[in-house]
C-alpha atoms as a printed R data frame, in Angstrom:
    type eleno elety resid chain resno       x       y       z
1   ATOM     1    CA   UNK     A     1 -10.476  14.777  -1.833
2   ATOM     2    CA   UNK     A     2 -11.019  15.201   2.069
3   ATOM     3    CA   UNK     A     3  -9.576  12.638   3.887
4   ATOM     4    CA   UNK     A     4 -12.644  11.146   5.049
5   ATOM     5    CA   UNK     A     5 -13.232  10.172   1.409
6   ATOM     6    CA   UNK     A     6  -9.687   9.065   1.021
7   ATOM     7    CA   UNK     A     7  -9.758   7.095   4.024
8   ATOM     8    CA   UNK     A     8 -12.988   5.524   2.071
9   ATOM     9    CA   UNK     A     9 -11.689   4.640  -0.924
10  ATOM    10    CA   UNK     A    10  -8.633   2.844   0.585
11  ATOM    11    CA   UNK     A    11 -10.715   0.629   2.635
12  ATOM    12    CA   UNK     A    12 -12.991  -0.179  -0.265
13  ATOM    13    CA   UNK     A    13  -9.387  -0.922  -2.390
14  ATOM    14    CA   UNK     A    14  -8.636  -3.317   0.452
15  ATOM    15    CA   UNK     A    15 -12.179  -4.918   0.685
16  ATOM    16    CA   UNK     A    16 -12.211  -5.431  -3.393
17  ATOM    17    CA   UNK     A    17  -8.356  -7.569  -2.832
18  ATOM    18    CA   UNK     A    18  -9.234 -11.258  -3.600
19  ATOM    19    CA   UNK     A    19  -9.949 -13.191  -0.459
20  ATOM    20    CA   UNK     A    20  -7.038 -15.467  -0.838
21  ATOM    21    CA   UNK     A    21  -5.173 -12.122  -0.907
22  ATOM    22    CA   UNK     A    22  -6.826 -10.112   2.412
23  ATOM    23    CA   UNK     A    23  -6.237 -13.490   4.720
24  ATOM    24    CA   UNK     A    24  -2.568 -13.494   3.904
25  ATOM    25    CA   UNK     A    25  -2.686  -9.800   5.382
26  ATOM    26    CA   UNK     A    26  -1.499 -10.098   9.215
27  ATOM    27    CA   UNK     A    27   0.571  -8.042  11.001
28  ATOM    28    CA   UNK     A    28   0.162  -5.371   8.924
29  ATOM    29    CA   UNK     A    29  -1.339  -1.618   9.235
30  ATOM    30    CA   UNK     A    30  -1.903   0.606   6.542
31  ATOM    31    CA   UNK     A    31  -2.073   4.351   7.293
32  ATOM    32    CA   UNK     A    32  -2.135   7.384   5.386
33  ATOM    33    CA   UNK     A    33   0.153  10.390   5.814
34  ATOM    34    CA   UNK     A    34  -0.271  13.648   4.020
35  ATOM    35    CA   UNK     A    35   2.976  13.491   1.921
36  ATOM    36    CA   UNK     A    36   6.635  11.862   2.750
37  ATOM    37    CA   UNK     A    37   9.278  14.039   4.602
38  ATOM    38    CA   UNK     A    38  12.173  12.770   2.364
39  ATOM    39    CA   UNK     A    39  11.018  11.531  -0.923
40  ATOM    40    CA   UNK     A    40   8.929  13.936  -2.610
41  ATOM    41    CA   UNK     A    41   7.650  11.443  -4.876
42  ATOM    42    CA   UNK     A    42   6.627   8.664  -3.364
43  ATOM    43    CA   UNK     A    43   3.400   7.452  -3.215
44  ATOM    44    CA   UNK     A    44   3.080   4.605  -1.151
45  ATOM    45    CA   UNK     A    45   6.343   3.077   1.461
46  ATOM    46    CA   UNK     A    46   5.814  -0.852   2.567
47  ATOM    47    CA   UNK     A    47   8.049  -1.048   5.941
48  ATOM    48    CA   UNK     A    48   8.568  -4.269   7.501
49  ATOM    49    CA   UNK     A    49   9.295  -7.859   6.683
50  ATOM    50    CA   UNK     A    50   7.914  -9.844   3.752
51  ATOM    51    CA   UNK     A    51   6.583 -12.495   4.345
52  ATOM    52    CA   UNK     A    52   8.839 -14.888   2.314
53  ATOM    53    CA   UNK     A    53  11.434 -13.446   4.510
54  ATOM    54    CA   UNK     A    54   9.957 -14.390   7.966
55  ATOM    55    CA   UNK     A    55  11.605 -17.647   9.658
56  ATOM    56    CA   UNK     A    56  10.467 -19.285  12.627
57  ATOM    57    CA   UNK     A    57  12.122 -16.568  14.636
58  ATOM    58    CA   UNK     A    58   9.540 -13.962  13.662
59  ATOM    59    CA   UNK     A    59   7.289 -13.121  16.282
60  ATOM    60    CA   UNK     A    60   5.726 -10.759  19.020
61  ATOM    61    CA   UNK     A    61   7.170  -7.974  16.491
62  ATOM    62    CA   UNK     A    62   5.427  -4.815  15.681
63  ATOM    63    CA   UNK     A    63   3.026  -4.600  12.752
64  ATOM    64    CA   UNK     A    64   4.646  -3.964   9.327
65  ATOM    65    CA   UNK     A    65   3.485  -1.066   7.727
66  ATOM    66    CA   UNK     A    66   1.717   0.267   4.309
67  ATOM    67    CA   UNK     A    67   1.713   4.159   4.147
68  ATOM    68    CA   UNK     A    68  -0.380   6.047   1.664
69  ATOM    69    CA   UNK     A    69   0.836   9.426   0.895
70  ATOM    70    CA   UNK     A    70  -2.189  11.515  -0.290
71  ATOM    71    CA   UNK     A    71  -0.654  14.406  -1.627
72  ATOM    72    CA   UNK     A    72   1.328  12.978  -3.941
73  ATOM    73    CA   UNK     A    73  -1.015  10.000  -5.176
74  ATOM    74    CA   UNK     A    74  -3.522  13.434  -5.503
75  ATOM    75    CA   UNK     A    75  -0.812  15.221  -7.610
76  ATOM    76    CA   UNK     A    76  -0.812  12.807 -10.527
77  ATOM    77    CA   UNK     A    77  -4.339  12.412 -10.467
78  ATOM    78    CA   UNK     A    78  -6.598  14.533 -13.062
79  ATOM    79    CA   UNK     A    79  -9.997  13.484 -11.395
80  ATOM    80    CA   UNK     A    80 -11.672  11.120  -8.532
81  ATOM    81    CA   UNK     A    81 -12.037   8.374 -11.088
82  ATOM    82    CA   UNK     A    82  -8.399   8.685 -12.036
83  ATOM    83    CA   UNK     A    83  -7.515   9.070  -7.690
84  ATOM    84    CA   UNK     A    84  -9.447   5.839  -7.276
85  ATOM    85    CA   UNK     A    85  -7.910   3.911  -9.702
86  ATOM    86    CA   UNK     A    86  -4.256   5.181  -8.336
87  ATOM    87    CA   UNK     A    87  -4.961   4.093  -4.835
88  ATOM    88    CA   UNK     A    88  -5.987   0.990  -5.918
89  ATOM    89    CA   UNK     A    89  -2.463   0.784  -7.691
90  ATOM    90    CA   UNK     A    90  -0.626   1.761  -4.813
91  ATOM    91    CA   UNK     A    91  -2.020  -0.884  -2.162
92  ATOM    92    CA   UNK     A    92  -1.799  -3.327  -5.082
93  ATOM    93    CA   UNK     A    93   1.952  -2.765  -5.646
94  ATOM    94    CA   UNK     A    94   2.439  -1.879  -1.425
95  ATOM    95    CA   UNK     A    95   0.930  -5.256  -0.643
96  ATOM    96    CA   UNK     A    96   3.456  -6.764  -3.301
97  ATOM    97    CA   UNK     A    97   6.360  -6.279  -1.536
98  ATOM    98    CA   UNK     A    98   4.708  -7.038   1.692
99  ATOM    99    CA   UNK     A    99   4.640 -10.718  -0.092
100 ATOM   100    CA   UNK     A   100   8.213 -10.450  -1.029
101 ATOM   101    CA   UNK     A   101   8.188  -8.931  -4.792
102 ATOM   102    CA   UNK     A   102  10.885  -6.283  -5.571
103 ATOM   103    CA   UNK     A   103  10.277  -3.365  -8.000
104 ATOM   104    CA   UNK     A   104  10.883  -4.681 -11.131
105 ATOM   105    CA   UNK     A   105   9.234  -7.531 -10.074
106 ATOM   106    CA   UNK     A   106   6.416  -5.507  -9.910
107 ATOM   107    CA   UNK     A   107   7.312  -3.271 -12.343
108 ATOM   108    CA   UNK     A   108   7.101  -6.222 -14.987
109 ATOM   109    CA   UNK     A   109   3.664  -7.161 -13.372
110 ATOM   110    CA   UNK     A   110   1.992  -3.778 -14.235
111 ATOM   111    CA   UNK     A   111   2.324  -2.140 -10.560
């Protein structure tokens, strides 16, 4: 998928989150990089602090940060239907641990 598309399809993921959801989203960027330098895997990296996390000391910080790496989410994809539903997946499970979830936290909630 050209990146255009990609770039798309993630901010159509985002738009389809439940309001309740996308207002709780503040201080956050999501980009997309072409693949991760370190992890070969990985197919999404949430960077920051989650919001259970933040005090009254948090502040005047730079945005936390959602990255998307297309290569790999592309790699276990068989088709655009099948790419679709996997970036969904990723922001779902992403934005998860922006709200404070761990893995198997998420893990045991289907992300």
């Amino acid at each position: 998928m050209e990146r255009e598309e990609f770039e798309k399809v993630v901010e159509h993921a985002i738009a389809a989150l439940p309001d309740f959801i996308r207002t709780k989203l503040q201080n956050i960027d999501i980009v997309i990089e072409e693949q991760p330098i370190v992890h070969k895997s990985l197919l999404g990296l949430y960077q920051g602090v989650p919001l259970k996390k933040r005090g009254v000391w948090y502040g005047n910080v730079m945005p936390d940060k959602i990255t998307l790496f297309k290569k790999n989410i592309e790699r276990i994809s068989s088709n655009e239907e099948e790419l679709r539903h996997w970036i969904h997946r990723v922001i779902i499970h992403e934005i998860g641990h922006y709200f404070g979830f761990d893995e198997k936290g998420l893990q045991d909630s289907g992300y």
